[in-house]
Z-matrix of the N, CA and C atoms (Angstrom, degrees):
N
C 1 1.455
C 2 1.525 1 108.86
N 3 1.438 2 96.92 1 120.28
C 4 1.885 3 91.50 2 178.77
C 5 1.794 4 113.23 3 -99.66
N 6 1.355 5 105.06 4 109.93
C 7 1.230 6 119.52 5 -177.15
C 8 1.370 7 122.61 6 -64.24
N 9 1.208 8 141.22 7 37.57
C 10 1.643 9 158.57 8 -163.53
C 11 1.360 10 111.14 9 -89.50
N 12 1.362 11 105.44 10 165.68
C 13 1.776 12 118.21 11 169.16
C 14 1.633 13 99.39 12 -45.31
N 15 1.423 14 132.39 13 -62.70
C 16 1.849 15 113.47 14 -164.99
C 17 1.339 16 83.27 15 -63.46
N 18 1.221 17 135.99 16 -47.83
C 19 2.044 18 104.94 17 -157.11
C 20 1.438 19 102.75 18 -62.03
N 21 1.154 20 126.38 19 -59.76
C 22 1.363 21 123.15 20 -172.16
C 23 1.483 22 118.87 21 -57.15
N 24 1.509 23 113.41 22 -37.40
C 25 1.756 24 113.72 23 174.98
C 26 1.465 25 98.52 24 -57.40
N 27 1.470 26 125.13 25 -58.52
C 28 1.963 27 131.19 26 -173.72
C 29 1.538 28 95.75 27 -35.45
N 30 1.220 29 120.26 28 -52.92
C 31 1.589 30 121.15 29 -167.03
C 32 1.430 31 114.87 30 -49.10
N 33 1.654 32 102.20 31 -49.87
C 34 1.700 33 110.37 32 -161.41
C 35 1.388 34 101.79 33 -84.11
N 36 1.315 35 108.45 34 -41.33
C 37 1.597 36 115.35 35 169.83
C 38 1.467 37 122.02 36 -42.77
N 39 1.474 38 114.93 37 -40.39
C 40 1.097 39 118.90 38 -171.32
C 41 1.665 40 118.82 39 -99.21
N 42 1.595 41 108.84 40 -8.19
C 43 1.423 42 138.66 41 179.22
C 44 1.840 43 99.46 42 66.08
N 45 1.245 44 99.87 43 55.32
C 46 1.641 45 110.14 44 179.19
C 47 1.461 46 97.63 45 -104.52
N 48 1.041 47 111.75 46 54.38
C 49 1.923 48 112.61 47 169.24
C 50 1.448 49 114.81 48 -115.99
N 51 1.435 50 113.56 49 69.38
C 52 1.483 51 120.09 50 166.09
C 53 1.455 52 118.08 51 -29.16
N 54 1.406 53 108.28 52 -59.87
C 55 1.812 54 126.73 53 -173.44
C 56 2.111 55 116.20 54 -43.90
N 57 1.490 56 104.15 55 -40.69
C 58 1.016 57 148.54 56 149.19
C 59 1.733 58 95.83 57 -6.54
N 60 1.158 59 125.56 58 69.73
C 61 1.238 60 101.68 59 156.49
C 62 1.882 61 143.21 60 -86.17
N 63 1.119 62 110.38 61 11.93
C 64 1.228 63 155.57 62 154.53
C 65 1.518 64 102.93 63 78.67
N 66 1.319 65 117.20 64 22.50
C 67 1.810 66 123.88 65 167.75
C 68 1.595 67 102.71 66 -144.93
N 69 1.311 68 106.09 67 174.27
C 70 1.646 69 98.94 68 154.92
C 71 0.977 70 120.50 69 -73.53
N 72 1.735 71 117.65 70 162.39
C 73 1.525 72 134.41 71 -154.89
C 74 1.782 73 98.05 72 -107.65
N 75 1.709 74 111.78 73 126.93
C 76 1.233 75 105.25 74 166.37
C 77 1.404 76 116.28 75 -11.35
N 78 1.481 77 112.80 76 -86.51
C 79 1.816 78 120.65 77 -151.68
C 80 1.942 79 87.03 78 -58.19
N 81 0.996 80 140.05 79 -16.61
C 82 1.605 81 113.47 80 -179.88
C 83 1.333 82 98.15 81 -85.34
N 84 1.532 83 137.54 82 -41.32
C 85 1.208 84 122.10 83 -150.86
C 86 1.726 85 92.53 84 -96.86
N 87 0.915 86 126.28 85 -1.33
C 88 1.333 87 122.56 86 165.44
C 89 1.668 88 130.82 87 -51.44
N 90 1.718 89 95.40 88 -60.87
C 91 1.335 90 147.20 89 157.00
C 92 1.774 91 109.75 90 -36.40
N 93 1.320 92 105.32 91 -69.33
C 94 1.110 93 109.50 92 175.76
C 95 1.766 94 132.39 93 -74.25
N 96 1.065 95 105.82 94 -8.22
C 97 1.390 96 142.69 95 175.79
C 98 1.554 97 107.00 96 -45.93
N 99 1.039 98 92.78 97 -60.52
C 100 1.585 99 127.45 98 -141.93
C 101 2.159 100 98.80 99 -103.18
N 102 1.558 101 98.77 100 -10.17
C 103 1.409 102 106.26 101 163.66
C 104 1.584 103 120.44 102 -64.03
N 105 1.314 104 113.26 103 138.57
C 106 1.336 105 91.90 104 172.47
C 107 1.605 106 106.95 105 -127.46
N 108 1.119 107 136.98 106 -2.49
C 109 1.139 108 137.48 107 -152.83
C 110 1.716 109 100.61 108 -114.86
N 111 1.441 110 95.24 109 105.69
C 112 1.761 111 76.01 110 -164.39
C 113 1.957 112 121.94 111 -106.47
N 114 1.351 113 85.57 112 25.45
C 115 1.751 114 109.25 113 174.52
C 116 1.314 115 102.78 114 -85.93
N 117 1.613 116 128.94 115 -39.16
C 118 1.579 117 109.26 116 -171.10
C 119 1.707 118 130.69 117 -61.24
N 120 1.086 119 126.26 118 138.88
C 121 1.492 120 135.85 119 -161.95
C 122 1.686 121 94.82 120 -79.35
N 123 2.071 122 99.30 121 127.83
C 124 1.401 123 96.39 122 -178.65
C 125 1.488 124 105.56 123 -131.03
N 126 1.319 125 115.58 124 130.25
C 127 1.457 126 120.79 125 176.18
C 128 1.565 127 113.26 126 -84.90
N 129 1.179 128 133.86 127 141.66
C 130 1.518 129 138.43 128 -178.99
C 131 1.869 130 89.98 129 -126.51
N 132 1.183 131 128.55 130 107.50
C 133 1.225 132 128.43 131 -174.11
C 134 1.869 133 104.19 132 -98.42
N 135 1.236 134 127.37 133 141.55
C 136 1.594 135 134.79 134 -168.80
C 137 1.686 136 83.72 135 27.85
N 138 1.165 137 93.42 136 80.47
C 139 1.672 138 120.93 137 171.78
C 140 1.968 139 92.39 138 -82.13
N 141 0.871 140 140.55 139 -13.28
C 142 1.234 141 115.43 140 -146.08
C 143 1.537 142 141.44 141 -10.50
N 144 1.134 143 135.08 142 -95.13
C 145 1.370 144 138.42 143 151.91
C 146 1.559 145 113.21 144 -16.74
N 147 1.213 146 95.51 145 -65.81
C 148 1.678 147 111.14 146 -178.21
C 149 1.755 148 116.97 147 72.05
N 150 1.685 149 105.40 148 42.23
C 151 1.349 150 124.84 149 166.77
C 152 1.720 151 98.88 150 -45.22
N 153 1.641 152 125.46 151 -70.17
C 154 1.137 153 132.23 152 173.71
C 155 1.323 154 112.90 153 -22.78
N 156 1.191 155 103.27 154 -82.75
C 157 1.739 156 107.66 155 -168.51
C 158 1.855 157 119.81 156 -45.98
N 159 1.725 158 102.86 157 -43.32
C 160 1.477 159 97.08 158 163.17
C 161 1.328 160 129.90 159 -61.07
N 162 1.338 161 101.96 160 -30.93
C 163 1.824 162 104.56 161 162.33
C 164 1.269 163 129.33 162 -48.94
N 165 1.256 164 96.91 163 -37.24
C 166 1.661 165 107.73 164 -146.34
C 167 1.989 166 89.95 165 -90.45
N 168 1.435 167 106.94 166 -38.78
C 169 1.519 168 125.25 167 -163.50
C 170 1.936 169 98.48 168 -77.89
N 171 1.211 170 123.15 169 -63.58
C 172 1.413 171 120.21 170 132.41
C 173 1.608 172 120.67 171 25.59
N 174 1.611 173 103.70 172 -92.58
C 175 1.532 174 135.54 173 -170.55
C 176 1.816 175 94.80 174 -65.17
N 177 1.210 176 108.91 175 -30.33
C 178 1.698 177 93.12 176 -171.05
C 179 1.549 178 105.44 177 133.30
N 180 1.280 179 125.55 178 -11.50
C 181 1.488 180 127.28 179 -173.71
C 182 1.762 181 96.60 180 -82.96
N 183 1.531 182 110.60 181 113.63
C 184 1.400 183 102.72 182 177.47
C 185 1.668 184 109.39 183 -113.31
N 186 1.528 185 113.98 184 6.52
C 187 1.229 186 113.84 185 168.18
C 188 1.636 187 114.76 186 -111.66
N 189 1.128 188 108.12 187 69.49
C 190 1.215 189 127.32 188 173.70
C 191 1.975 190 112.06 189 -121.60
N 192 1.414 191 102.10 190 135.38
C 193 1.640 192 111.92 191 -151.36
C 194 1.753 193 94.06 192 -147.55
N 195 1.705 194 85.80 193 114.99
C 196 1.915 195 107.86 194 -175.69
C 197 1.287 196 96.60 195 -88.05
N 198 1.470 197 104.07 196 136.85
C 199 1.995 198 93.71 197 169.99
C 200 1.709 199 96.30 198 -139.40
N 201 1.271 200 112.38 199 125.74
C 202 0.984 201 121.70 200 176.64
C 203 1.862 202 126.02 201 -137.67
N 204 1.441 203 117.61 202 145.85
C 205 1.586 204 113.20 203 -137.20
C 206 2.190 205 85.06 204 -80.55
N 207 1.367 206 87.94 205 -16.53
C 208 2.145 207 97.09 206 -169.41
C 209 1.486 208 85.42 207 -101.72
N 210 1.454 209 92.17 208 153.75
C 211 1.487 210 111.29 209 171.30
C 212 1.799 211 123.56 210 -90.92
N 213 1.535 212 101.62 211 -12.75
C 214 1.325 213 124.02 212 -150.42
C 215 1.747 214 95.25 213 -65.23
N 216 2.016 215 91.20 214 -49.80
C 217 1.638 216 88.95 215 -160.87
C 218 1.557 217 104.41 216 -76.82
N 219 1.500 218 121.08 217 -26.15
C 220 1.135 219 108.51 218 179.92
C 221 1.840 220 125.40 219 -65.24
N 222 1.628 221 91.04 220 -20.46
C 223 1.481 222 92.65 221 -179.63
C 224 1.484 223 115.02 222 -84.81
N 225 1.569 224 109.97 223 5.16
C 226 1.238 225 114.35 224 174.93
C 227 1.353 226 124.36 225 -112.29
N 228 1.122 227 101.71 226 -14.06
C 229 1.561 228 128.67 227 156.92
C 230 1.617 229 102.62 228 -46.10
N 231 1.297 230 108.28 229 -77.11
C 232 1.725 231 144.72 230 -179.90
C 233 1.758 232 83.51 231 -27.08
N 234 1.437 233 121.22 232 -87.90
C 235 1.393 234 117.30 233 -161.23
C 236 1.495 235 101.85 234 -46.08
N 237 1.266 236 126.33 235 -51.31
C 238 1.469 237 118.42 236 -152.18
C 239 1.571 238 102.25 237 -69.81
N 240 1.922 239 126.35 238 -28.90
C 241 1.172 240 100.61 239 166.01
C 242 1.366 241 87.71 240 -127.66
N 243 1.384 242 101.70 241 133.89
C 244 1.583 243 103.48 242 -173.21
C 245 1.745 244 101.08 243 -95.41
N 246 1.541 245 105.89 244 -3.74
C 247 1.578 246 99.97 245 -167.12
C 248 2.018 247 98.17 246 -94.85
N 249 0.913 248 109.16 247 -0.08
C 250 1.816 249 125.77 248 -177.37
C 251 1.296 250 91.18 249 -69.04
N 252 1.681 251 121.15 250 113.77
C 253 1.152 252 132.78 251 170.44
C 254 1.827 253 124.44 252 -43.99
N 255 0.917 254 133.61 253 86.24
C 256 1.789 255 159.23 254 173.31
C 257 2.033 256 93.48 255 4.09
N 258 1.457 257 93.85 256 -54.75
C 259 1.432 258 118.45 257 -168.03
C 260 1.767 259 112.88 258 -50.54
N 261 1.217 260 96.25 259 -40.00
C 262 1.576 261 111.55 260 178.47
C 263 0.930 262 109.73 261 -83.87
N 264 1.232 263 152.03 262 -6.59
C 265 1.152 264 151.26 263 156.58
C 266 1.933 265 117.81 264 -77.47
N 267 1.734 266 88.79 265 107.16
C 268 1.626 267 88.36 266 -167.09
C 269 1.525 268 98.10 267 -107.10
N 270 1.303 269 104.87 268 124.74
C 271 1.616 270 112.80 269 -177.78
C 272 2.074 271 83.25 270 -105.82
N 273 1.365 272 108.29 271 104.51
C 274 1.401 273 129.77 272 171.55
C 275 1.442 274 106.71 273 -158.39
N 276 1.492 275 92.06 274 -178.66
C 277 1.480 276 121.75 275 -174.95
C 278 1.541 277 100.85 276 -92.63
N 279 1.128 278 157.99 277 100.20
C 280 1.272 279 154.27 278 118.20
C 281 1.871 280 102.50 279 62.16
N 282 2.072 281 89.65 280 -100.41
C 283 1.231 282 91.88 281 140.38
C 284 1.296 283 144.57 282 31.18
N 285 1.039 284 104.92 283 -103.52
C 286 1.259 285 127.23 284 -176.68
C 287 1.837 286 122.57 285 -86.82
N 288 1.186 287 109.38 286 21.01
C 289 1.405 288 105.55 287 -158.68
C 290 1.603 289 83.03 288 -100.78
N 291 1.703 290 106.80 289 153.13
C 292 1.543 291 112.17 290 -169.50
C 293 1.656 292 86.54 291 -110.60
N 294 1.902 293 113.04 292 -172.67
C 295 1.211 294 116.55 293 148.04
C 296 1.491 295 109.27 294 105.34
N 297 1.349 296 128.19 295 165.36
C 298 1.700 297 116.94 296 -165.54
C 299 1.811 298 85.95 297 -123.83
N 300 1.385 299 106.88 298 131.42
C 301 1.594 300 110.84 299 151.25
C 302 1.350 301 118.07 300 -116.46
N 303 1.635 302 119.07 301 159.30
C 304 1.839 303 116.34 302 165.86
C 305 1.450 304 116.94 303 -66.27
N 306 1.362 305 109.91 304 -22.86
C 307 1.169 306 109.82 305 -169.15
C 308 1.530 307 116.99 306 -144.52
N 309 1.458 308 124.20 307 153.67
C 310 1.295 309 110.04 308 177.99
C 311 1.706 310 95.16 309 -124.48
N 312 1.317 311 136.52 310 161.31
C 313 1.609 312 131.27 311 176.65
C 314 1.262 313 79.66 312 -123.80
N 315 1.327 314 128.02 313 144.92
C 316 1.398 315 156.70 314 159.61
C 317 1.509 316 106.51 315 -108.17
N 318 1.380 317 135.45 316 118.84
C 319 1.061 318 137.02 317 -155.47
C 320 1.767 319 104.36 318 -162.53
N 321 1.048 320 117.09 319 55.90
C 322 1.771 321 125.22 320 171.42
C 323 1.547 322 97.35 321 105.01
N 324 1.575 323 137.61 322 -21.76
C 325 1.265 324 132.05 323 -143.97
C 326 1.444 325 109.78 324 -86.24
N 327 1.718 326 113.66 325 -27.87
C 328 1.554 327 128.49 326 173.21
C 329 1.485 328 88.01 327 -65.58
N 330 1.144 329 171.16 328 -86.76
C 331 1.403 330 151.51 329 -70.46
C 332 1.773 331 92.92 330 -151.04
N 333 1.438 332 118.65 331 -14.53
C 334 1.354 333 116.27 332 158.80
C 335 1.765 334 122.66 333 -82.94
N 336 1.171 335 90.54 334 -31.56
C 337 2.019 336 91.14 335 154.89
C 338 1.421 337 121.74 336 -41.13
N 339 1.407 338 103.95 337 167.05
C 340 1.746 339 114.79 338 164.34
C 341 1.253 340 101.53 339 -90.53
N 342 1.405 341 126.92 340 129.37
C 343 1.418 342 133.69 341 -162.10
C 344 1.778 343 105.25 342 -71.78
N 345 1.413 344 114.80 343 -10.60
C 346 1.409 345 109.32 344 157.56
C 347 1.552 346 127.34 345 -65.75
N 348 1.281 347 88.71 346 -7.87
C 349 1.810 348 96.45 347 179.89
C 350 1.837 349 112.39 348 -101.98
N 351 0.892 350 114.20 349 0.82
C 352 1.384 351 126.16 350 -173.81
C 353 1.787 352 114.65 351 -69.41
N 354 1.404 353 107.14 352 -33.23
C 355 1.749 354 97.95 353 170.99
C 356 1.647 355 103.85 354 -102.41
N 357 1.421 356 103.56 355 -1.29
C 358 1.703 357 93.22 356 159.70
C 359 1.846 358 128.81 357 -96.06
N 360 1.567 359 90.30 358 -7.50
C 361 1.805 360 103.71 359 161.94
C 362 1.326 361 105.52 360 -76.48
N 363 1.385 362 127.64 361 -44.32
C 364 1.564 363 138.78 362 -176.02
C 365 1.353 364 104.51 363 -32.52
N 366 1.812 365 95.95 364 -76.56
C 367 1.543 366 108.78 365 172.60
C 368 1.953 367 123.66 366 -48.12
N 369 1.295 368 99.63 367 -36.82
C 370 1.469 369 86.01 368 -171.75
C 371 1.347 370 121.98 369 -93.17
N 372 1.301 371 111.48 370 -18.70
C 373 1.514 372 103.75 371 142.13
C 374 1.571 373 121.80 372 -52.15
N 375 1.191 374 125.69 373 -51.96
C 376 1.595 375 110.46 374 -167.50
C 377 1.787 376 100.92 375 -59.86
N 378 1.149 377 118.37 376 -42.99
C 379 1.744 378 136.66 377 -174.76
C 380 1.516 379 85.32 378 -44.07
N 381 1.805 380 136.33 379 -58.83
C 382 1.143 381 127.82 380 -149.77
C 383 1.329 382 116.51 381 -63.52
N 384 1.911 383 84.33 382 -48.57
C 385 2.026 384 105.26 383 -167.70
C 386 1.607 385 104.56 384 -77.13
N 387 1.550 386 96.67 385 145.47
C 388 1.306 387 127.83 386 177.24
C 389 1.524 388 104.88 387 -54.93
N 390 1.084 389 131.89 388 166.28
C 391 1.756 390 125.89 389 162.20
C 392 0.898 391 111.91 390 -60.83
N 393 1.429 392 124.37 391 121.65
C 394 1.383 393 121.70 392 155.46
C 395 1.411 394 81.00 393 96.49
N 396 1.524 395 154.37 394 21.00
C 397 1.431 396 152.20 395 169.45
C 398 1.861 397 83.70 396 -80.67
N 399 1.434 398 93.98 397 179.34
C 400 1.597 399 112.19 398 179.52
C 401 1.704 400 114.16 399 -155.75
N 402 1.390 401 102.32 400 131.55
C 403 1.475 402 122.26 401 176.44
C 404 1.739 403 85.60 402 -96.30
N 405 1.572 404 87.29 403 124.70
C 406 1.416 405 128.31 404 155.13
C 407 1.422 406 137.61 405 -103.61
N 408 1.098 407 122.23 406 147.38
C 409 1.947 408 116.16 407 164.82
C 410 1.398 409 90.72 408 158.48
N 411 1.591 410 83.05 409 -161.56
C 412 1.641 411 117.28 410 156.93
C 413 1.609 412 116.70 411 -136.25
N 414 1.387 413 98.05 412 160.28
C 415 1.297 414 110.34 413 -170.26
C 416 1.890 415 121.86 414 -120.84
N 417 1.174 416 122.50 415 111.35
C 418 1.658 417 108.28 416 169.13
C 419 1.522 418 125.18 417 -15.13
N 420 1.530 419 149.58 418 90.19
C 421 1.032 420 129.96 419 -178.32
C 422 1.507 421 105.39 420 -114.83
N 423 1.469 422 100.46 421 72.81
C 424 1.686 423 106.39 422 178.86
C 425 1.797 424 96.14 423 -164.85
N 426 1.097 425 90.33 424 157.47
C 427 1.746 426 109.40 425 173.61
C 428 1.594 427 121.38 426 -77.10
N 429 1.637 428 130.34 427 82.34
C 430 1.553 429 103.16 428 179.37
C 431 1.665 430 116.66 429 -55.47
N 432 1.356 431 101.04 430 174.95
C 433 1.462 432 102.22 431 157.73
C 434 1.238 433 118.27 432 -133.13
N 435 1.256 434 101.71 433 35.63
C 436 1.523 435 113.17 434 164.55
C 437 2.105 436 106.42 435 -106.76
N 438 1.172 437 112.25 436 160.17
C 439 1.657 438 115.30 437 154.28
C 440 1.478 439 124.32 438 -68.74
N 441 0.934 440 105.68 439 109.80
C 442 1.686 441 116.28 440 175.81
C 443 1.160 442 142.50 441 0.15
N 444 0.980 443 141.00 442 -107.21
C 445 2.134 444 88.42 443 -130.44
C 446 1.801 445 122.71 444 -26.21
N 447 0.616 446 122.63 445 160.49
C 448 1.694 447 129.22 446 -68.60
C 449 1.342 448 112.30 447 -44.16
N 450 1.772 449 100.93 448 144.37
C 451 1.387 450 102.43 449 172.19
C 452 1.391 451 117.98 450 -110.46
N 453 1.273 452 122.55 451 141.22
C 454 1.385 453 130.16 452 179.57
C 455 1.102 454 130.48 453 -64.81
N 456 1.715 455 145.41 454 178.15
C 457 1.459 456 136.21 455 170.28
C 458 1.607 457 101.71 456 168.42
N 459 1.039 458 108.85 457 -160.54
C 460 1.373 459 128.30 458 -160.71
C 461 1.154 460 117.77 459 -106.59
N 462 1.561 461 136.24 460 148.51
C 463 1.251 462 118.32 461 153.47
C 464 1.871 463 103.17 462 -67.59
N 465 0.971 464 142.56 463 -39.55
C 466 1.553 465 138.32 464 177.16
C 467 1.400 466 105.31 465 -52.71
N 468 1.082 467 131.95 466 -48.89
C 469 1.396 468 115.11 467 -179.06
C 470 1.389 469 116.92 468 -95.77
N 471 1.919 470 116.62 469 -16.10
C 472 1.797 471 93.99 470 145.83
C 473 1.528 472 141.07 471 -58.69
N 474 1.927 473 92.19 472 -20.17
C 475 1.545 474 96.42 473 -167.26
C 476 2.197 475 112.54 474 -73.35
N 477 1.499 476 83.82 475 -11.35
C 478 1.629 477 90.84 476 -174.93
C 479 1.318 478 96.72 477 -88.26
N 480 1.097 479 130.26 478 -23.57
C 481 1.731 480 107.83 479 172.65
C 482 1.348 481 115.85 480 -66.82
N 483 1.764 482 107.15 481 -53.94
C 484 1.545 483 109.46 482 -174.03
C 485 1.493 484 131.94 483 -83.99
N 486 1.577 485 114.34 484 20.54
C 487 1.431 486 115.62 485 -156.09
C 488 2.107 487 86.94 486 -120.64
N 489 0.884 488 87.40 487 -3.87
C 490 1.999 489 77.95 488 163.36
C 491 1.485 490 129.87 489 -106.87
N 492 1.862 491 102.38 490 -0.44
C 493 1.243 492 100.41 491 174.46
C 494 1.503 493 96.56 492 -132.29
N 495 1.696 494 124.62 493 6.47
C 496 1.655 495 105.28 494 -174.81
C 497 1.644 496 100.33 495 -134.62
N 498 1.395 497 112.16 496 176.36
C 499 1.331 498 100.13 497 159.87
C 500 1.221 499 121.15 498 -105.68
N 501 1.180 500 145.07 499 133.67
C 502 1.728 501 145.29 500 -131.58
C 503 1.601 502 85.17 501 -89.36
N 504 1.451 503 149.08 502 80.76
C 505 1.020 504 122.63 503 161.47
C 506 1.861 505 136.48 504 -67.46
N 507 1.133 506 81.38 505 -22.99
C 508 2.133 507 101.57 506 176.02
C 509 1.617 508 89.97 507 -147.20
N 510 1.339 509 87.03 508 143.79
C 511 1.797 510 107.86 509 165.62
C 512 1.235 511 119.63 510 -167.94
N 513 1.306 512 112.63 511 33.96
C 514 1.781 513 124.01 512 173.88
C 515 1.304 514 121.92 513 -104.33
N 516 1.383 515 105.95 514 170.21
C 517 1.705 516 113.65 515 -164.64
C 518 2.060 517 89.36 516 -72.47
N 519 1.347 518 66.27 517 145.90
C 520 1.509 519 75.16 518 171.18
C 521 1.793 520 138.11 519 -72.99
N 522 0.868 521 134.34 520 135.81
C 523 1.691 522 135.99 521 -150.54
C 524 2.198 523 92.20 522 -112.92
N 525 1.156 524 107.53 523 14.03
C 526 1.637 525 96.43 524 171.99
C 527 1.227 526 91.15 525 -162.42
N 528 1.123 527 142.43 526 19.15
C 529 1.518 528 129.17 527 163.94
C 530 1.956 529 118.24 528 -30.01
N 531 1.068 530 102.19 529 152.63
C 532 1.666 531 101.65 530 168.96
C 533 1.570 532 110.14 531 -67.69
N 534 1.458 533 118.57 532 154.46
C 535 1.244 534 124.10 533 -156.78
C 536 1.874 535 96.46 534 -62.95
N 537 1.319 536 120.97 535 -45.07
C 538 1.583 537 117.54 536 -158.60
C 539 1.996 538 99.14 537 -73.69
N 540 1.354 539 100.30 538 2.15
C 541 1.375 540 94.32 539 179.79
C 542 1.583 541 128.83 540 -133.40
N 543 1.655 542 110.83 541 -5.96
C 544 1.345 543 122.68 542 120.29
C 545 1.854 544 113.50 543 32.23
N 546 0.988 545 120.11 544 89.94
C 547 1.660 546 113.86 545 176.82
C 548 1.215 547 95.80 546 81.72
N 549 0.894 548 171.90 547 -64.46
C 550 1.565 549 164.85 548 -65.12
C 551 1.597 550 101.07 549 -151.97
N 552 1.232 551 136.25 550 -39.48
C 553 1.618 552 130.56 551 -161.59
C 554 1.593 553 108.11 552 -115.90
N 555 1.124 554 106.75 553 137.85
C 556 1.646 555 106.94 554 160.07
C 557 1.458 556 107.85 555 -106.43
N 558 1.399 557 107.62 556 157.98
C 559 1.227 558 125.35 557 177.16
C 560 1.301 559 103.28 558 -115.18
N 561 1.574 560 110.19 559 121.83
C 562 1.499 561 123.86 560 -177.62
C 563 1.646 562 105.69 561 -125.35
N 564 1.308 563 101.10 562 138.32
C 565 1.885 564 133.14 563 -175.26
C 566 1.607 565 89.15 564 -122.02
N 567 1.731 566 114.83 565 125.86
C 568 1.335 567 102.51 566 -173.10
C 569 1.668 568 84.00 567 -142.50
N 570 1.154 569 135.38 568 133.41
C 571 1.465 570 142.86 569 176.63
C 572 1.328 571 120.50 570 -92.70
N 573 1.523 572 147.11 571 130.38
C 574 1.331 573 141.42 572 -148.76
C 575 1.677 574 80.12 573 -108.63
């Protein structure tokens, strides 16, 4: 399965986004809650929807930056807030994205990868964040039994990707997950 801009545009195009919970998720708005500094620069990477970022942009955070590999969701993003600065909106590859943020939100986009790419997200998050920046989210911590997107895993075999470039500050199942995901997600705090 080749995971590219047409697979991902077919999805949004076609409104085939199961993952999609169509607001923000307890454990992010929890997280973000509890921010107070609302100048630091925040990346949401395969932002899709980009529930997060309107939250976060909302509250007063105006350096917050969607990057997504399809153009579809960002251009749909775009209508729903038409006042969301054009500029922040990064229609790229992950990958390839340059530039230092404080923070990264991980929000379904680790577990929508090909799990061969998973200690090269590790790394390119730490490459993004500033010192002392922080990778945020949650993560799938269950096995589907379906074929991918999303793919499942472990907290043990997430902790070996992210423990050579961060400092593990949180890495437990989550205690407010949304009801359909309940047991299933960890919430990880990771320190550059």
């Amino acid at each position: 399965m080749l995971l590219d801009e047409n697979y991902w545009t077919n999805r949004y195009n076609h409104n085939d986004t199961p993952w999609d919970a169509n607001s923000i998720t307890t454990p992010l708005k929890t997280y973000f809650d509890q921010l107070q500094d609302t100048s630091i620069k925040i990346l949401i990477p395969g932002a899709g929807n980009a529930h997060e970022a309107a939250y976060l942009y909302e509250k007063g955070f105006k350096n917050v930056y969607i990057a997504d590999i399809s153009s579809a969701p960002l251009m749909q993003f775009q209508s729903r807030y038409p006042s969301f600065p054009k500029s922040q909106l990064l229609h790229q590859d992950f990958f390839n994205l340059m530039g230092n943020y404080d923070l990264i939100v991980e929000q379904t986009f680790f577990c929508a990868l090909d799990p061969s790419l998973r200690e090269p997200y590790a790394h390119k998050c730490a490459e993004l964040l500033t010192r002392g920046g922080k990778l945020m989210g949650v993560l799938f911590n269950t096995e589907f039994h379906h074929e991918g997107p999303p793919f499942g895993g472990s907290k043990e075999e997430y902790v070996s990707y992210f423990e050579p470039y961060f400092n593990l500050k949180y890495f437990e199942v989550c205690y407010n997950s949304i009801k359909p995901r309940q047991g299933r997600e960890l919430f990880i705090l990771c320190e550059k």
